[in-house]
Structures are given as structure tokens and as C-alpha cells.
N, C-alpha and C positions, 0 to 999 in steps of 0.2 A: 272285658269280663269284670263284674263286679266287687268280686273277691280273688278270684284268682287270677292273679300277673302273669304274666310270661314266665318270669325268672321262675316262679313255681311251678308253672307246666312243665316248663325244661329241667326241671328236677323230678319229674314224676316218671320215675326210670320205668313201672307198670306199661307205661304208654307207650315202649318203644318195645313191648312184645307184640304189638298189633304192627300187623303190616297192612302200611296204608296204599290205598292205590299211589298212582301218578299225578293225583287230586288231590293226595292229602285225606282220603275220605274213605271208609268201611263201612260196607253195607251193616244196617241195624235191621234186626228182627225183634218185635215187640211182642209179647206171649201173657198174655192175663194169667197171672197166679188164680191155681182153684182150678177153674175150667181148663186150664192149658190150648185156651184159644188165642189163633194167630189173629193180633190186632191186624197190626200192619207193617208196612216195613217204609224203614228209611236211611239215612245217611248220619254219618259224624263225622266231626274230623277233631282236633287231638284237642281243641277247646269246647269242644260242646262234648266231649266225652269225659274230661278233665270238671267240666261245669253237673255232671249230672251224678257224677259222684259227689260232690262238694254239695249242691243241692238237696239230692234224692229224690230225684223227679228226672225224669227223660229232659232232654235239650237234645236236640239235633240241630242237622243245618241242613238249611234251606237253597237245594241249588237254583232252583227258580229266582228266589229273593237274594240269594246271595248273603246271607247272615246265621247266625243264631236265631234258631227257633225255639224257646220252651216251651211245649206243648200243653196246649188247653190255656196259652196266655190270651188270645181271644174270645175263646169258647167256653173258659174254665174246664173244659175236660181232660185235668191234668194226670199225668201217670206218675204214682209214686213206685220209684225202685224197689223193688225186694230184694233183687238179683241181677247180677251182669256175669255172662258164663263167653267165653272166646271158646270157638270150635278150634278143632283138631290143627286146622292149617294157618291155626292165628289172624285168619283173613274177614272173618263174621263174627258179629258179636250180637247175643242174645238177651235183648233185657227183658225179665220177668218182673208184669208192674201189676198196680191193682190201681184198676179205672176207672177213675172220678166220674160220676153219672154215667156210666155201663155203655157211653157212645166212646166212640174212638176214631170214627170216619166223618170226615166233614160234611158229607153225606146226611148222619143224623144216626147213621150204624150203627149196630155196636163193633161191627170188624168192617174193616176196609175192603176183604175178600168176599163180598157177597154177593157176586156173580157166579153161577157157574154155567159150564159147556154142558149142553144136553142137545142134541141130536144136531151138532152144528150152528148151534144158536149159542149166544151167552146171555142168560135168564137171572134177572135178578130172585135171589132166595132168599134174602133176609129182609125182615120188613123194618124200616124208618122210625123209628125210636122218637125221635125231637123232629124237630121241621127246621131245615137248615134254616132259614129265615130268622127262626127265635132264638138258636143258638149265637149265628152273627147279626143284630141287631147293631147297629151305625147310628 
């Protein structure tokens, strides 16, 4: 981490009211301040949740990649914090962000959920904002 050590994590007594899985990792719910729409969801573990308070911007991790992820560090569609709220069983943590250029799915979305079930089918419902292409550009 770039500012924040270990020794400071492990002072961060907050972080041991979350109960982490087996992984070291709690499911994140992202919710757009305003609209109270479900971005998307994803994972932390006690340095990317440690890093996005010190930040103000979401950071998660990446199980696929195996790292820290701050998001929108490719796409610039970053989410700045407003709010971090823990559910009832200390097991879920809800961060309430406001979403740089209104996408949030890599997709081009603006939520990750824009599928839905209609007659046995899963139909896409939300139409494509950016074009993933222009978003990651290499």
C-alpha cells in the first residue's frame, strides 16, 4: 500500500468488527448516492478496505487478478466514498459512492445488474453508455 503499512492496518481496531470470510474477504455492495442504484458488487479484504478509506474512492480486490483493484484506475470510472455502512451481521459492507462518468460496469453500464429474468430468458435492460472499446483503449 502506498500510505498505509501494515503496522497501521493492524491498528485500525474498526477493521476487526468486520468478519471476514476464510479468505480474508467481505462481500461489497456499491449503491450510487441519489439514485440509490445497485452499481455492483464485489470483494475487500482488510487492505483495500483500510486503502479506500484513507483514499475516498472504492479499492477492492481482485480475486481473479489477485491484487488491489481501485476502481476506474483503467477506465477512470472512479467511485468516490460518501459512505461505508456494515449490515447487522457485521458480514457485508455497503459503500455509497458517486460515479465518475455514470458507468460502473465494464460493460459501458451504468450498473453491473442489467440483465433481467423475463419469461425464462435473461434480457439485457439497460442500454450501453460508452463502448467498452473507448473506455479500455491499450
Amino acid at each position: 500500500m502506498a500510505n498505509g503499512t501494515a503496522a497501521q492496518i493492524a491498528k485500525a481496531k474498526w477493521l476487526n468488527r468486520v468478519k471476514w470470510d476464510e479468505h480474508g474477504l467481505v462481500p461489497v455492495i456499491a449503491q450510487e448516492d441519489g439514485s440509490n442504484d445497485v452499481l455492483m458488487f464485489a470483494w475487500m479484504n482488510r487492505d483495500a478496505l483500510y486503502k479506500t478509506v484513507e483514499l475516498g474512492e472504492a479499492v477492492y480486490w481482485s480475486r481473479s487478478r489477485k491484487k488491489l483493484w481501485h476502481k476506474g484506475e483503467e477506465s477512470g470510472h472512479v467511485q468516490k466514498v460518501l459512505g461505508i455502512r456494515l449490515d447487522c451481521d457485521e458480514d457485508v459492507i455497503l459503500v455509497e459512492v458517486e460515479q465518475a462518468g455514470g458507468v460502473a460496469c465494464h460493460t459501458g453500464r451504468h450498473s453491473c445488474f442489467y440483465q433481467k429474468l423475463v419469461n425464462g430468458e435473461w434480457v439485457a435492460t439497460d442500454p450501453v453508455l460508452k463502448d467498452p472499446q473507448e473506455i479500455y483503449k491499450k
